[in-house]
N, C-alpha and C positions, 0 to 999 in steps of 0.2 A: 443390481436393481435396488434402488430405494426404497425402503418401507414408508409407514404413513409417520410413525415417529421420527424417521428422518427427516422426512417433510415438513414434518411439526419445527425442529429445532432449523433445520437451516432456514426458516420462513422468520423465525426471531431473532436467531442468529444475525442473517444480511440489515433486518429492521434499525435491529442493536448500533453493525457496524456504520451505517450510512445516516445513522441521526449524529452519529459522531462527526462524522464528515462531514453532515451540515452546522456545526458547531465548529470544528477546527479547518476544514475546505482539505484536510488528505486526512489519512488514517485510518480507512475502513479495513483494508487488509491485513492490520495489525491487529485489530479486534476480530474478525472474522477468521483467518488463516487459521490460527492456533486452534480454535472451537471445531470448525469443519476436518479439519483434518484426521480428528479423533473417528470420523466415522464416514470418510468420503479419501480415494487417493487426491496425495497432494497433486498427481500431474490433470487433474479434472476442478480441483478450484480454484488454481492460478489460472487458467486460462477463463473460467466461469467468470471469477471476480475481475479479470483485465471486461470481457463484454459488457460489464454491469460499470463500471470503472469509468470506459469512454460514455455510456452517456452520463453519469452523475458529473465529469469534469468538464463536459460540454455546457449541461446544464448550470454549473455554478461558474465557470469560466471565461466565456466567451461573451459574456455582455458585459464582462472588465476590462478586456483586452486592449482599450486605449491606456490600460495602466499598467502593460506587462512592462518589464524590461528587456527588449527584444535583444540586446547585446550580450546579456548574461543566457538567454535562454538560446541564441545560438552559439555562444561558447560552451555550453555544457551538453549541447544533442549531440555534436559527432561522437564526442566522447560515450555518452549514453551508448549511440547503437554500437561502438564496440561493445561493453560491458550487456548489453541486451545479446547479442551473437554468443558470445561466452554464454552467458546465464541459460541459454535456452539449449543450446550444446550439452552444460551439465544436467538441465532437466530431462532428456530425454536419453541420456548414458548412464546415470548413477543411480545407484540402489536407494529405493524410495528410504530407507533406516537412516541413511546419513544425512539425507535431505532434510528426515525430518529433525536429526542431532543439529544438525547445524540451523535451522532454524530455530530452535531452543535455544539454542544459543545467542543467538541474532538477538532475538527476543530481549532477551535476559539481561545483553552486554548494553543495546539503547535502554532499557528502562533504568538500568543501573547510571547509564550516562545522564539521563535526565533528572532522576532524583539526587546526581552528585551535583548540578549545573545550578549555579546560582543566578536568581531574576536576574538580575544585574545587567544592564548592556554592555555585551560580548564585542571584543576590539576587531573591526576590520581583518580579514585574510587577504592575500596577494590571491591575483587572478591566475595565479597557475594552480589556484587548490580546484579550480573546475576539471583537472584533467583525471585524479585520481576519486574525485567525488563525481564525473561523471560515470566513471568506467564501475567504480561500487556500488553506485547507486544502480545503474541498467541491469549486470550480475546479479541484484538482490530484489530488483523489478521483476526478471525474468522469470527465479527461482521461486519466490514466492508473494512477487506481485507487492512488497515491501519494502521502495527505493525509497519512498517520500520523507520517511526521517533522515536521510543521507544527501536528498537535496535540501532539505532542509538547515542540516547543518551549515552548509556550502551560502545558503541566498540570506541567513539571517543575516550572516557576516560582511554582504556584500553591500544590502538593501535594507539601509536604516530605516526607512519610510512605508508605514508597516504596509497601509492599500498598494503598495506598489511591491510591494513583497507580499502580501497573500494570491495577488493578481499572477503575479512570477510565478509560486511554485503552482496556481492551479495549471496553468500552459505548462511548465513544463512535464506535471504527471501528466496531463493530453497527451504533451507530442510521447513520453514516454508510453503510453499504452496505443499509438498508433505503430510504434515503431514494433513493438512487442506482438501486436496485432498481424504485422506483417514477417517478424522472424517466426510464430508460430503455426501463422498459416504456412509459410515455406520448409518450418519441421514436422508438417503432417500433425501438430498436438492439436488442431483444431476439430479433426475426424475424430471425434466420440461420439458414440451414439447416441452418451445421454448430456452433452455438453448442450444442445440446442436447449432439450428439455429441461434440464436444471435451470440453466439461464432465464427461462423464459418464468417459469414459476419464480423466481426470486425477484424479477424485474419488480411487477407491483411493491415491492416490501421493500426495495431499496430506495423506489422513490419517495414511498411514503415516510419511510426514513428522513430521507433528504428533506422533507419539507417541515417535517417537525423538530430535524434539528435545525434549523433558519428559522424557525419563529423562537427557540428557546435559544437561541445565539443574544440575546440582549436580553436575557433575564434569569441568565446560570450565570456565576463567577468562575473565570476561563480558570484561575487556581484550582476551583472544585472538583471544576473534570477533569484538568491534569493529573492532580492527585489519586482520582476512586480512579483514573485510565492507567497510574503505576501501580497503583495493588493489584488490577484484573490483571495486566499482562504480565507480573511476578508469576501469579501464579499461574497463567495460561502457558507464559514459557516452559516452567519448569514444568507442567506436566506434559508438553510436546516432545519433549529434551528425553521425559521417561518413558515415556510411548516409544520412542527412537530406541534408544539403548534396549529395551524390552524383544524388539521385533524379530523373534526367529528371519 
């Protein structure tokens, strides 16, 4: 059972992570995971943050949809819901310590990839990179609700035309948290007692989120946030990473 201080923090916590979202259109999970999980099991806020997920991606997504690219986004779903079936398999078999190492690490290894990665526009990839960026992306969807940097890499390289690559990867985190919606309803991890209740108190504060970061979307330099987003998740990693290794 929650206290009122947990309440307190995951209430600024989700704010935090969905005004990001409204700034960059994914990313809440990678701000939020690492914080929540210090004081909540991780198998109660991937599933929490996929409920809050679908509608933020509904909301920002679906009145762009004449701009998705429907050929990349069904080349990368099959593959997803393998890699969602795996992912959801290991969240509900393996010991919550390695979950948490291996996301420390996750963490750790995209932040490191983004602060090595120069502005610079990145060369085309062949279309068979959808099958191993689907399958790792869905894995890392499942396990901690933090595939979006992995389709990411995958649709920069596809989809030079940015409105039509912001519109892509919001459909494809949808179709990935419908997919996810339904591999966790069929592994029973949607039966928590307090997964309604948590969800329900964090809605208001995700949306609020959502709509304050859309207004400060054209008046923050996306540089700004990328940079103060690799110093928070340096160190949100590494203290996930020590919470992991720590854990009798």
């Amino acid at each position: 059972m929650m206290q009122a201080a947990d309440y307190a923090i995951l209430g600024a916590t989700i704010a935090g992570a969905y005004t990001v979202f409204g700034l960059t259109g994914f990313g809440a999970a990678m701000i939020a995971v690492p914080i929540l999980v210090q004081f909540l099991p991780l198998q109660l806020v991937v599933p929490m943050l996929l409920l809050l997920d679908l509608l933020a991606t509904t909301v920002v997504g679906l009145h762009n949809w004449n701009s998705v690219s429907r050929t990349e986004l069904l080349r990368l779903l099959p593959f997803m819901m393998v890699g969602v079936a795996l992912g959801t398999t290991v969240l509900t078999k393996v010991e919550s310590r390695w979950l948490l190492v291996a996301l420390g690490l996750f963490v750790l290894a995209m932040t490191a990839r983004a602060l090595m990665t120069s502005s610079a526009r990145l060369e085309a990839v062949a279309k068979g990179w959808s099958v191993p960026s689907g399958v790792i992306g869905g894995v890392f969807s499942a396990l901690f609700g933090t595939g979006g940097p992995v389709y990411t890499m995958y649709l920069s390289r596809r989809l030079p035309e940015i409105d039509e690559f912001r519109s892509t990867i919001a459909a494809v985190i949808l179709s990935s948290a419908v997919v996810r919606l339904l591999a966790f309803a069929g592994g029973g991890i949607l039966q928590q007692g307090d997964l309604v209740r948590s969800a329900a108190f964090a809605m208001p504060f995700s949306l609020a989120g959502l709509a304050v970061g859309s207004r400060l979307r054209r008046r923050i330099s996306a540089d700004a946030v990328r940079r103060a987003l690799q110093i928070f998740l340096l160190v949100s990693g590494a203290s996930v990473l020590v919470r992991g290794l720590l854990l009798d």
